[in-house]
C-alpha positions in Angstrom: 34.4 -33.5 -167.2 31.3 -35.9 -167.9 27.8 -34.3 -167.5 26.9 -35.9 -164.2 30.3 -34.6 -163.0 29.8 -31.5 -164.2 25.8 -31.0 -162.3 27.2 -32.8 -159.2 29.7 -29.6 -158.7 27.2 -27.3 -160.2 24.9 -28.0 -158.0 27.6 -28.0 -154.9 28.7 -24.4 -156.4 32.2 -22.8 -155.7 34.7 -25.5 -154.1 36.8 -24.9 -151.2 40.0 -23.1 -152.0 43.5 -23.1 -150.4 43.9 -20.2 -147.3 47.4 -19.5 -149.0 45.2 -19.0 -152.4 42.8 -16.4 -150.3 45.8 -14.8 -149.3 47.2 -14.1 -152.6 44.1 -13.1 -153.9 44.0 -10.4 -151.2 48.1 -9.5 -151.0 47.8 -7.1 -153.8 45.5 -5.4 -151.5 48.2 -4.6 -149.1 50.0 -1.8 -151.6 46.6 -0.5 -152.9 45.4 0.7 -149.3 48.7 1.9 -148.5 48.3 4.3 -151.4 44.8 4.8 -150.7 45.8 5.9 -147.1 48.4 7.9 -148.1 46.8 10.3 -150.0 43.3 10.0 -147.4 45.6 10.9 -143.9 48.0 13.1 -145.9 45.9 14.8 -148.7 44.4 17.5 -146.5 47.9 18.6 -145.5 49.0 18.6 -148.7 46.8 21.3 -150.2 46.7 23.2 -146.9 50.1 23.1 -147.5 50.1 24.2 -151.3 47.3 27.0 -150.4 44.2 25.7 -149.9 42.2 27.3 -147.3 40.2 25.4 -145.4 36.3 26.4 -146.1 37.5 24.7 -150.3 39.1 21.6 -148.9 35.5 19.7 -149.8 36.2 20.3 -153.3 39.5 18.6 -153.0 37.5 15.6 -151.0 34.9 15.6 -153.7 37.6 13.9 -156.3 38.3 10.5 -154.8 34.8 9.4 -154.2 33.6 10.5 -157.7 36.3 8.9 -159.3 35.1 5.4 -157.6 31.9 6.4 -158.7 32.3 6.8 -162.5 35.4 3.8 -162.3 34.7 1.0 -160.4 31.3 0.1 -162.1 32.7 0.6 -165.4 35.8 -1.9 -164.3 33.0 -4.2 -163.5 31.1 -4.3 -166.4 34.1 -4.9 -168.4 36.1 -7.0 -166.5 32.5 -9.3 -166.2 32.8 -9.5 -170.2 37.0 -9.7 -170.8 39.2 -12.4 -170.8 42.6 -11.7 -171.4 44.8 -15.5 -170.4 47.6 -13.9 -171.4 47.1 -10.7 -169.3 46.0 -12.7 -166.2 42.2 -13.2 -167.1 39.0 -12.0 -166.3 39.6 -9.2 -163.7 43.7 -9.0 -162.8 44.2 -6.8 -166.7 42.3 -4.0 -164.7 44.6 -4.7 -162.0 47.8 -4.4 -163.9 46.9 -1.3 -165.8 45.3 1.1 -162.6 48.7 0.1 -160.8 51.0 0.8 -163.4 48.8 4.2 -163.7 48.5 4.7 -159.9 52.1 4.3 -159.5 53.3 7.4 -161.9 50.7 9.6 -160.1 51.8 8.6 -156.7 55.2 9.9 -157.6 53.7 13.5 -159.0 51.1 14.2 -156.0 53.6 14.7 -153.3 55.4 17.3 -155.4 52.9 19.2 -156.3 54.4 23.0 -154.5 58.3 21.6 -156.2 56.6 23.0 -160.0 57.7 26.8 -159.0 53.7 27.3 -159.2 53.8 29.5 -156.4 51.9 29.3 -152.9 48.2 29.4 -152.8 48.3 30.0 -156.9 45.4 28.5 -158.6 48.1 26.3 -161.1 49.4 24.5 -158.2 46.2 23.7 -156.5 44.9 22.7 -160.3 48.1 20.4 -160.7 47.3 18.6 -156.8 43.6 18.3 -157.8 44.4 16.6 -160.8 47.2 13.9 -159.8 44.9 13.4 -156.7 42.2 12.4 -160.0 44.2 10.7 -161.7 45.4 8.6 -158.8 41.5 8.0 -157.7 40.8 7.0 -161.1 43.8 4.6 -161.2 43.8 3.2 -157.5 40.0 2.4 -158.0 40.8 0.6 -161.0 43.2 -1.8 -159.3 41.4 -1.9 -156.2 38.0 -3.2 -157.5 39.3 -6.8 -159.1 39.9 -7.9 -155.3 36.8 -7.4 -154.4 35.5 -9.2 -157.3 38.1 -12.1 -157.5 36.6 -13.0 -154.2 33.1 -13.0 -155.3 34.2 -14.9 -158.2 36.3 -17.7 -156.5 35.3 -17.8 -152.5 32.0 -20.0 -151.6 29.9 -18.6 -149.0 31.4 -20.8 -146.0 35.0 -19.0 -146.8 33.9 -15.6 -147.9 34.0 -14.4 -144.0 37.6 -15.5 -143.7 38.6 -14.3 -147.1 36.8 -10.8 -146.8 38.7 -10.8 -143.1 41.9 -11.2 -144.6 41.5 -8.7 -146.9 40.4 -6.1 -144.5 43.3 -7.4 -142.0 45.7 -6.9 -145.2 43.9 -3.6 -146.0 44.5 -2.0 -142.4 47.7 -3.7 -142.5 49.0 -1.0 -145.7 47.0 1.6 -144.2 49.0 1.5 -140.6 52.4 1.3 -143.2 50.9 4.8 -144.7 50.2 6.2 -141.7 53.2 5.9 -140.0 55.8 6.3 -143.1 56.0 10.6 -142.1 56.1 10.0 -138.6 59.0 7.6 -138.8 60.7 9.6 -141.8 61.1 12.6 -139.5 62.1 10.4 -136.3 64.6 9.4 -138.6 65.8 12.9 -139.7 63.7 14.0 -142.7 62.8 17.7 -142.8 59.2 17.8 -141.9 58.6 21.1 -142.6 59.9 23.2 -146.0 59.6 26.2 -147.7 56.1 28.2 -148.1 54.1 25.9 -150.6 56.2 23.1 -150.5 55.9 19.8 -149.3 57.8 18.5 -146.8 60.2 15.4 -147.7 58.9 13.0 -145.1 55.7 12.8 -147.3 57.1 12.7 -150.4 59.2 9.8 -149.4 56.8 7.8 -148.0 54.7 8.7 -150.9 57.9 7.2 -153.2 57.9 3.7 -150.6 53.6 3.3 -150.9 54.2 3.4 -154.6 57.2 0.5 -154.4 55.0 -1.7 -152.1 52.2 -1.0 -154.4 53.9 -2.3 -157.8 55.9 -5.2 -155.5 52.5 -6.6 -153.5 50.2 -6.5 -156.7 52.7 -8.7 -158.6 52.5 -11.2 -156.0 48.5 -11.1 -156.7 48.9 -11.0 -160.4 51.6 -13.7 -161.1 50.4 -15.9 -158.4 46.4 -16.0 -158.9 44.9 -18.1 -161.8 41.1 -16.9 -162.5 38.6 -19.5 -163.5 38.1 -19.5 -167.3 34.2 -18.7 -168.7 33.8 -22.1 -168.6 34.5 -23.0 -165.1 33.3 -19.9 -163.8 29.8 -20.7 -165.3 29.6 -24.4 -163.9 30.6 -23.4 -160.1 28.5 -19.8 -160.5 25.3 -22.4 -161.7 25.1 -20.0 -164.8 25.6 -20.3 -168.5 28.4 -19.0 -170.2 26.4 -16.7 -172.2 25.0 -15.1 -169.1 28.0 -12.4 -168.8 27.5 -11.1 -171.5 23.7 -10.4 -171.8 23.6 -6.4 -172.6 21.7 -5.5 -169.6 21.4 -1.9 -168.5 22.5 -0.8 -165.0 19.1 0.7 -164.2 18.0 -2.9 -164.4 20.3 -4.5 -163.1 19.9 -2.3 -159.7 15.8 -2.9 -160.0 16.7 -6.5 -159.6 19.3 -5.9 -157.0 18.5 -8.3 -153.9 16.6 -6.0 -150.3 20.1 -7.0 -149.1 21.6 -5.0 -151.5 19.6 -1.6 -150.5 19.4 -2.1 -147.0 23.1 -2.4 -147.0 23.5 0.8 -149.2 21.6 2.5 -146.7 24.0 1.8 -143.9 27.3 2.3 -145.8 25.5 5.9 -147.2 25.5 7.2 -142.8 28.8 5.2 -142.7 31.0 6.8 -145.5 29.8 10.5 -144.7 31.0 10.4 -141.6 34.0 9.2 -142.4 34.9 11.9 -145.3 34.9 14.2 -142.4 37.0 12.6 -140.3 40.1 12.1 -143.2 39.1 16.0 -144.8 39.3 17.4 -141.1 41.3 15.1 -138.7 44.8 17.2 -139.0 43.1 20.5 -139.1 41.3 19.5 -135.6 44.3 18.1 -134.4 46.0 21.3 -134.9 43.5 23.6 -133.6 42.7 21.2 -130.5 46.1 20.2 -129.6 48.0 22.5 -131.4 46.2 25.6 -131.0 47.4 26.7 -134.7 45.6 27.3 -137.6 48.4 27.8 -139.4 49.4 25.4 -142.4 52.7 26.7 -143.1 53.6 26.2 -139.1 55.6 23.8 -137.2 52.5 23.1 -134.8 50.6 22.3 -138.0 53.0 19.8 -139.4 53.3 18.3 -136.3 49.9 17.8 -136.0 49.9 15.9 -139.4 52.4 13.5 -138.2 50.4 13.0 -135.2 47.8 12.7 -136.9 49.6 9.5 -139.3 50.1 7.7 -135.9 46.4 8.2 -134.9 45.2 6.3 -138.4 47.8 3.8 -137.7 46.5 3.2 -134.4 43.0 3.2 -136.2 44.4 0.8 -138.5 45.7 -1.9 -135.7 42.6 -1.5 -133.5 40.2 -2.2 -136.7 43.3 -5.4 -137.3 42.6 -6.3 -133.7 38.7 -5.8 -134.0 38.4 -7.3 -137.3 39.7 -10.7 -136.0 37.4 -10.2 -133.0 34.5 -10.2 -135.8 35.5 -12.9 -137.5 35.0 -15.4 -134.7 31.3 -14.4 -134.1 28.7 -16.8 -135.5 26.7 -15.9 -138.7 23.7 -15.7 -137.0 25.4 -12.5 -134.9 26.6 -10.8 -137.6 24.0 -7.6 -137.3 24.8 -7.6 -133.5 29.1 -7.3 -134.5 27.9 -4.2 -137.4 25.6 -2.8 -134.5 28.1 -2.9 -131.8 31.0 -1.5 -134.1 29.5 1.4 -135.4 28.4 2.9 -132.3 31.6 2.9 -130.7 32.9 4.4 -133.5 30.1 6.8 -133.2 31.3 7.7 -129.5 34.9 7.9 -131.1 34.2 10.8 -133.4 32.4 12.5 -130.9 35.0 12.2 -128.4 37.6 13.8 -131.2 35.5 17.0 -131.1 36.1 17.4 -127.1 39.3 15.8 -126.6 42.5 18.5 -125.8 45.3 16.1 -125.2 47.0 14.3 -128.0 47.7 11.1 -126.3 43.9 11.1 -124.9 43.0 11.1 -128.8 44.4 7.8 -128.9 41.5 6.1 -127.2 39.3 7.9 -130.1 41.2 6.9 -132.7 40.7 3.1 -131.4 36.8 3.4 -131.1 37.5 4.8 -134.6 38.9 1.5 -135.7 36.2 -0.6 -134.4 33.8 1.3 -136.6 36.2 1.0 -139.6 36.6 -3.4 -139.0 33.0 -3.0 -139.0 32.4 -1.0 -142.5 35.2 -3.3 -143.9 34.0 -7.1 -142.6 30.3 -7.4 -143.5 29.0 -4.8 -146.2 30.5 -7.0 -148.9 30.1 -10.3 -147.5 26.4 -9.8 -146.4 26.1 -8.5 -150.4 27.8 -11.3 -152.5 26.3 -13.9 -150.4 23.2 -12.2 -151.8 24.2 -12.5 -155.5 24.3 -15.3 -157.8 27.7 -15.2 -160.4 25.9 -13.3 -162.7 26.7 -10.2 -163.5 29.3 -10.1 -160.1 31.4 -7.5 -161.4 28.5 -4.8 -162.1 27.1 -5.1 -158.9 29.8 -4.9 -157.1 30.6 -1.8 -159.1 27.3 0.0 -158.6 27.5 -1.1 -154.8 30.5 0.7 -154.8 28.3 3.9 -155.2 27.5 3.3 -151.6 31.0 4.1 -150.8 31.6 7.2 -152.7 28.2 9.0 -152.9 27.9 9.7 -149.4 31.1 11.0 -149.7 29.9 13.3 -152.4 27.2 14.2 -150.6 29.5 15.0 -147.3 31.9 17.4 -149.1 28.9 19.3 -150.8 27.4 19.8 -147.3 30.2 21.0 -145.5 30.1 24.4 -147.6 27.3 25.1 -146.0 27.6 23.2 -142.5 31.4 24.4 -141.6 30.3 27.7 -141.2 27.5 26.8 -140.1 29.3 24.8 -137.1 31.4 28.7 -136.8 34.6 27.6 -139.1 36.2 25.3 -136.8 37.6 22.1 -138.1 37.1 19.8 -134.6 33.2 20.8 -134.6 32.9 19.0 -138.3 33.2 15.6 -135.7 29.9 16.4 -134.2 28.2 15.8 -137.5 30.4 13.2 -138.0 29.6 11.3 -135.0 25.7 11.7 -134.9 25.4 10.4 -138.1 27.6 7.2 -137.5 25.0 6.4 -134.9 22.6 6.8 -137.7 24.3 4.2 -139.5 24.4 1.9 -136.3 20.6 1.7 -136.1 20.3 1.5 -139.7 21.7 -1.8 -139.7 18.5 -3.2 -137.9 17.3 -2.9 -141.3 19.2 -5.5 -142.7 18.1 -9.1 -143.6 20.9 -11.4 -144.5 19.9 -13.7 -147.8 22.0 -16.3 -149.5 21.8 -16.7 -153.2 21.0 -20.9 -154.0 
């Protein structure tokens, strides 16, 4: 490419890229939020299953978001400086290697009571705590390269659509997850099992998440080609050198665009309330619906199920919603994050007063409104914010906005579930007022765009 050529499309930046391209950048996505949903809507009943009482399920919740934590900014900072051609390239190595990880794990959680560790006994809740850590540690590592791959390939005027279709394909795997038990037992699984144990509906549908998983990320890895350092520099307007300037992370967040704080600040009400809803959901359902406490009873594990059909319904309204977001103009993006978050405020709310399983439906909608919301614009409102450089970090330390709030949500609830007298449904309170935090928070925001 002659130098004129080469600052005419510097100075254009990122080209336009094929829709079927977006999509396989994304697919992989499909299998990682199906595992991710899995273990989110079912992990609760798990260890209330193995033992766990309910007051100690925080610790339990505490894993996943710390995992992203320590992970997905070190996958960033890495993947920013590798690249492997004959592994896939810059960011699909890290890709490869969490799924290959996160599919062994996903095999092990499920059968965590099967050991002969006994019910309640400290072994098997040690053994569920740390396949659910090792399948944090391995999902977040193939989860993050999507996000980046977009950053890295997707100009500003497609970064909407692409961020939609990953949040469509995201929901997508997590309505799979959700329903898997519930259509496992229609289909004449035992849902329930002996004391400790857990049932074979979710251990089979833990078996098929783990399948799509290793079939949808193949499609990503064997049909995406990553710009070389080269290319990557010329479309990002950097050097080539630029990646690999030893900059600390401290730094790196002092320089961080308003954009990226303001956004943080959102996400931090955002993600708290939701680690309440996924640590308490079946345990509410049970007691509300239910009227059981009781992990090991039929009531319970019903509950559960209904409870897998409730995030799938989550899932298709935030499928719906998201594609209702996508067609709003740029310059109404705040008003769509606004708008979503406080009907999902009103939907945890409702959760706490709602009796009537099928009424819960309507909640669990609301629900999904919020979640197309936390899904479509963080990330697109943040990478439109950042130049090329350094892409991988950032996104990595943004990810702290994700799973810090969660950290802090599961450290609270010690004190705040007896606090709120030991009922699971009254957690949604909490929940919900802080959600409409979140929704006013996002007045806050002030979109940029990196030149």
């Amino acid at each position: 490419m002659s130098e004129k050529a080469q600052s005419s499309q510097a100075t254009k930046g990122l080209p336009d890229v094929s829709r079927s391209l977006i999509w396989m950048i994304n697919f992989g996505f499909l299998g990682v939020q199906t595992a991710f949903t899995l273990q989110s809507s079912q992990m609760s009943r798990i260890f209330q299953t193995l033992g766990a009482d309910p007051n100690s399920l925080g610790w339990f919740f505490i894993l996943p978001p710390l995992a992203g934590l320590l992970v997905q900014p070190v996958v960033g900072y890495y993947s920013d400086r590798t690249w492997a051609p004959k592994l896939g390239g810059r960011r699909l190595p890290y890709l490869l290697l969490g799924t290959l990880i996160a599919v062994i794990v996903m095999i092990l959680l499920p059968n965590s009571g099967s050991f002969g560790f006994g019910y309640g006994s400290l072994a098997a809740l040690l053994f569920g705590a740390i396949t659910v850590a090792f399948l944090d540690v391995s999902s977040n590592m193939a989860m993050q390269p999507f996000k980046m791959m977009v950053g890295d390939m997707v100009n500003d005027d497609q970064k909407s659509y692409a961020y939609g279709i990953q949040s469509f394909l995201s929901n997508t795997g997590a309505v799979i997850a959700a329903v898997l038990p519930f259509l496992f037992a229609y289909m004449g699984l035992k849902n329930t099992a002996a004391k400790g144990v857990v049932p074979q509906t979710v251990v089979v549908a833990f078996y098929v998440g783990a399948a799509l998983l290793i079939i949808t990320s193949l499609f990503t890895i064997f049909k995406v080609k990553e710009y070389d350092p080269e290319t990557y520099a010329l479309y990002h307007g950097i050097s080539t050198e630029a990646n690999e300037e030893k900059v600390s992370w401290i730094q790196l967040l002092k320089t961080a665009p308003k954009a990226f704080w303001t956004v943080t600040l959102v996400q931090f009400f955002c993600w708290f309330a939701f680690q309440y809803l996924w640590t308490y959901s079946a345990g509410a359902i049970a007691e509300n619906v239910w009227h059981t406490t009781n992990a090991t009873s039929q009531g319970y594990q019903a509950a559960g199920n209904w409870y897998g059909v409730l995030a799938a319904v989550q899932s298709i309204a935030a499928v719906v919603w998201s594609y209702v977001l996508a067609k709003v103009p740029n310059k109404y993006h705040k008003a769509g994050y606004f708008s979503s978050l406080l009907l999902g405020a009103l939907g945890f709310l409702s959760i706490f007063f709602v009796s009537n399983q099928y009424v819960l439906i309507v909640s669990y909608i609301l629900v999904g409104i919020a979640w197309a919301g936390i899904n479509t614009y963080p990330l697109t409102i943040v990478t439109n914010a950042l130049s090329g450089n350094h892409m991988g970090t950032y996104l990595g330390l943004f990810n702290g906005s994700i799973c810090l709030p969660q950290i802090v949500a599961s450290l609270l609830s010690f004190g705040l579930f007896p606090l709120l007298g030991g009922h699971q449904a009254n957690m949604f309170l909490a929940a919900g007022i802080v959600l409409a935090l979140g929704a006013f928070s996002v007045l806050l925001i002030k979109e940029t765009h990196e030149a």
